[in-house]
C-alpha positions, 0 to 999 in steps of 0.5 A: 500500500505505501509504494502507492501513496503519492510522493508530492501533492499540489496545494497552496495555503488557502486549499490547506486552510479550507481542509480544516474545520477548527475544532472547538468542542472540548467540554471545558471551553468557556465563552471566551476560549471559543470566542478566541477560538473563532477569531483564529477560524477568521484569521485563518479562513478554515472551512469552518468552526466546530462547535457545541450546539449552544455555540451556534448563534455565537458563533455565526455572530462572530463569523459574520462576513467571513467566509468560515461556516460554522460546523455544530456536532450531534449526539456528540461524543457517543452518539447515545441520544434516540434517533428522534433526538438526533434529528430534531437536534439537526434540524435546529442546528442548521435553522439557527445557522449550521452549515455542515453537522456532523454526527456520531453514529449509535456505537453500541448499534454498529457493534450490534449488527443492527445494520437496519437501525444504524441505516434508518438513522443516517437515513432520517439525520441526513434527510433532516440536515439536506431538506434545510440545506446543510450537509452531513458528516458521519462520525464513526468513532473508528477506535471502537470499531473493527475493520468489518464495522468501518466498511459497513458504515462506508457502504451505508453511508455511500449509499444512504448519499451522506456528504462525508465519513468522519474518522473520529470525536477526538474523545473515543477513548479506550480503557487500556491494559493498564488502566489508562484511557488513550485514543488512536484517532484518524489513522493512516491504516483506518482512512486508507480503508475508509477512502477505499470503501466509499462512493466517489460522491463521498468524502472523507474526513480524519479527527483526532490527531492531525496535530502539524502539517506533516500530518496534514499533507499526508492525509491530503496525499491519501485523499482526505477532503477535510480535518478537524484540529485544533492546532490550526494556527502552528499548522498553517504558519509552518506551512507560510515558513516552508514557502506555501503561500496564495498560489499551487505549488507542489509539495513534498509529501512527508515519509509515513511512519511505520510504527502507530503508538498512540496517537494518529500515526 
């Protein structure tokens, strides 16, 4: 598989900036952490801000004449809420000025094998955010998942016509041998297999652990379309230093590590 990855891409600094959507969803933001956070999402003219739902009007107040759309998460980080939930939650999302909603799935169904209910949900989600006029990201929570559970969802969300699949909350943490909690996030093994099992129409998103441009390039390398970070600001003046400004220019792809430990690589 790594001999096929691409060893340059072509991007400039805005085409890198319009990859993320600047995440600001840790439970213990206040106002003024997300306040600050926005004004990065300006500075930097991301795709979008990531926000909690009760963040949406304040955020599209202090977004206002950008070009950053504000991104609210649903059933977020485990997905546990009812379907019924789930879509009236969207469905006010995208009337008070969400633009793009991403959406954990019901993780603990997806482990079930309950493939009919996982469908009807993405199904309905989706069907509550498009008739609005948002999109829709589907958040698999993959450290939970096996590969069989992350092609299943591929293909339901490929067929089901959802915007993107979504790696991961940033907050699936798994209980490890030592008591410890930790989380791999987006993979290069996990988005490779994603990009691999989803239509053409498709895209693809990685959360958790795009922390540098290095990072970042690699994923674009793969074919990912969008990220969530939250190091926006190193990851972006690293890509000014290295020489990537307004226009295309092709850039040297970084080495894939080999070993994963931990975090995304």
């Amino acid at each position: 598989m790594a001999s096929t990855r691409p060893k340059t891409v072509l991007t400039s600094l805005p085409d890198l900036a319009k990859m993320i959507d600047h995440s600001l969803l840790h439970p213990t933001m206040t106002d003024d952490d997300v306040s600050a956070g926005l004004a990065i999402s300006r500075k930097y003219s991301v795709a979008t801000a990531c926000v909690k739902p009760y963040h949406i009007l304040f955020a599209k107040k202090l977004l206002e004449g950008s070009s950053v759309l504000v991104c609210p998460v649903i059933g977020f980080p485990h997905g546990n809420s009812t379907t019924e939930c789930k879509m009236y939650e969207a469905s006010r999302a995208v009337e008070e000025g969400g633009k793009e909603i991403d959406m954990v799935v019901n993780v603990g169904r997806v482990l079930s094998g309950k493939w009919e209910y996982v469908k009807g949900e993405i199904e309905k989600v989706n069907k509550a955010v498009t008739e609005r006029g948002g999109i829709l990201k589907v958040i698999f929570e993959n450290d939970y998942l096996g590969e069989k559970e992350i092609i299943k969802l591929c293909e339901i969300c490929t067929e089901v016509g959802v915007a993107f699949v979504k790696t991961s909350t940033g907050y699936g943490f798994v209980k490890q041998p030592n008591g410890d909690y930790n989380y791999k996030g987006a993979t290069i093994e996990h988005l490779e297999l994603m990009k691999k099992h989803i239509g053409p129409k498709v895209k693809l998103k990685a959360a958790g652990g795009v922390r540098t441009l290095d990072d970042l390039l690699r994923v674009k390398a793969i074919g990912v379309d969008r990220v969530g970070a939250t190091a926006t600001g190193v990851i972006l003046d690293e890509a000014v230093k290295r020489g990537i400004g307004a226009e295309l220019v092709e850039v040297e792809v970084p080495p894939f590590p080999t070993v994963q430990s931990g975090g995304a690589y």
